[in-house]
C-alpha positions as CSV (number, residue, x, y, z in Angstrom):
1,X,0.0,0.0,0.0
2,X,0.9,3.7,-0.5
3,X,-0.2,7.0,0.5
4,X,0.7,9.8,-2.1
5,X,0.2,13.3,-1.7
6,X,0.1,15.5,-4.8
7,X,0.4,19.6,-4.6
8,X,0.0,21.8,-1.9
9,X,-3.0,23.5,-1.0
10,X,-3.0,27.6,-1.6
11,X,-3.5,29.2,1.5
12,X,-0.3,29.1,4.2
13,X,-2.6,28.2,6.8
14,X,-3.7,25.1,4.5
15,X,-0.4,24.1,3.4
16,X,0.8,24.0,7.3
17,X,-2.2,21.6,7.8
18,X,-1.3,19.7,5.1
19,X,2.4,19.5,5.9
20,X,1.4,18.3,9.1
21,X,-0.9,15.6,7.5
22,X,2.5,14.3,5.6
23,X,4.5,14.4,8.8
24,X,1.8,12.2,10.6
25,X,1.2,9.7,8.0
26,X,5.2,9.3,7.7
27,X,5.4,8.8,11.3
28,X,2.3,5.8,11.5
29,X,2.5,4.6,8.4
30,X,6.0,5.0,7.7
31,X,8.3,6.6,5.3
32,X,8.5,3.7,2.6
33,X,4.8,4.2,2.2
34,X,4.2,7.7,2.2
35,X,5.5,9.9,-0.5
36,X,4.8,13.7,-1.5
37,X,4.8,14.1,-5.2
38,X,5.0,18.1,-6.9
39,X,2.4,18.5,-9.7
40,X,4.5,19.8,-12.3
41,X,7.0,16.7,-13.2
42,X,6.2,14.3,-16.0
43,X,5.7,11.6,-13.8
44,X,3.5,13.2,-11.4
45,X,1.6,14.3,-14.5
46,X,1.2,10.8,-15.8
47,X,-0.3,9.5,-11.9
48,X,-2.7,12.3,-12.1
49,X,-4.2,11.2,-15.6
50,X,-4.1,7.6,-14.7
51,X,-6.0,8.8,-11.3
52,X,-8.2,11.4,-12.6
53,X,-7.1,14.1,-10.2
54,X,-7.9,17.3,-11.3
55,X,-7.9,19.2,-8.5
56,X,-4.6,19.3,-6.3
57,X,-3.9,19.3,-3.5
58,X,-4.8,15.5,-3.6
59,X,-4.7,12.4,-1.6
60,X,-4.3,9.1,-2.8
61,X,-4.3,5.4,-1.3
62,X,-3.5,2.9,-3.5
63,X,-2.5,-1.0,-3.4
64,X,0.7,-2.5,-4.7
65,X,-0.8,-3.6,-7.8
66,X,-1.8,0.3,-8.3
67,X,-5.4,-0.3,-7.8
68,X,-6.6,3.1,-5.8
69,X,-8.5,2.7,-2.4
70,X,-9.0,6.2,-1.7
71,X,-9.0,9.9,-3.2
72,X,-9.1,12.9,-2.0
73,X,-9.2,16.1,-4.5
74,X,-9.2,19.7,-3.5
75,X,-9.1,18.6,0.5
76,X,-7.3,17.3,3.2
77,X,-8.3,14.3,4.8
78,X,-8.1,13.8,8.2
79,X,-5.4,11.2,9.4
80,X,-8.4,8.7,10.8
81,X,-9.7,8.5,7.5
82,X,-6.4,7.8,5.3
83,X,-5.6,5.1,8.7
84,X,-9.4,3.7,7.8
85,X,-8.9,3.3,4.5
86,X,-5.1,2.2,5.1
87,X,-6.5,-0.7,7.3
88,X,-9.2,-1.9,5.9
89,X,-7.1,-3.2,2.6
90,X,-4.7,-4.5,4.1
C-alpha cells in the first residue's frame, strides 16, 4: 500500500495543515509508504491522468498492484480516515 500526496494547497494556513498531515502519515505509516509528489514533473503528471485528479492538492491510497482505495481532491483528509482506509485493505 501507498499513501501519495500531490500539490500543496493555496492558503499558508492550508499548506501548514497539510504539511502536518504528511509528517503524521510518515510517522504511522511509515516513510517507505508515504510519498509527496510536486504536480508539475512528467511523472506526477502521468499518476494524475491515470488517477483522474484534477484538482490538487490531492490524496491518494492505493494498493501495490496500483489499484486506488482512496482519493481525496481539493481537500485534506483527516489522518483517521487515510488510517481507515489504510487498514481496511490490508
Amino acid at each position: 500500500m501507498k499513501v501519495i500526496f500531490f500539490g500543496e494547497p493555496e492558503t499558508y494556513a492550508d499548506q501548514r495543515e497539510y504539511q502536518r498531515l504528511i509528517e503524521s502519515a510518515t510517522d504511522q505509516l511509515g516513510a517507505n509508504v508515504v510519498s509527496q509528489r510536486e504536480t508539475l514533473s512528467r511523472d506526477s503528471i502521468a499518476s494524475m491522468e491515470l488517477y483522474q485528479i484534477f484538482n490538487p492538492p490531492a490524496v491518494l491510497i492505493i494498493r501495490e498492484d496500483g489499484a486506488p482505495v482512496a482519493l481525496w481532491q481539493h481537500s485534506i483528509p483527516s489522518m483517521s480516515d487515510i488510517g481507515y482506509h489504510y487498514q481496511s485493505e490490508r
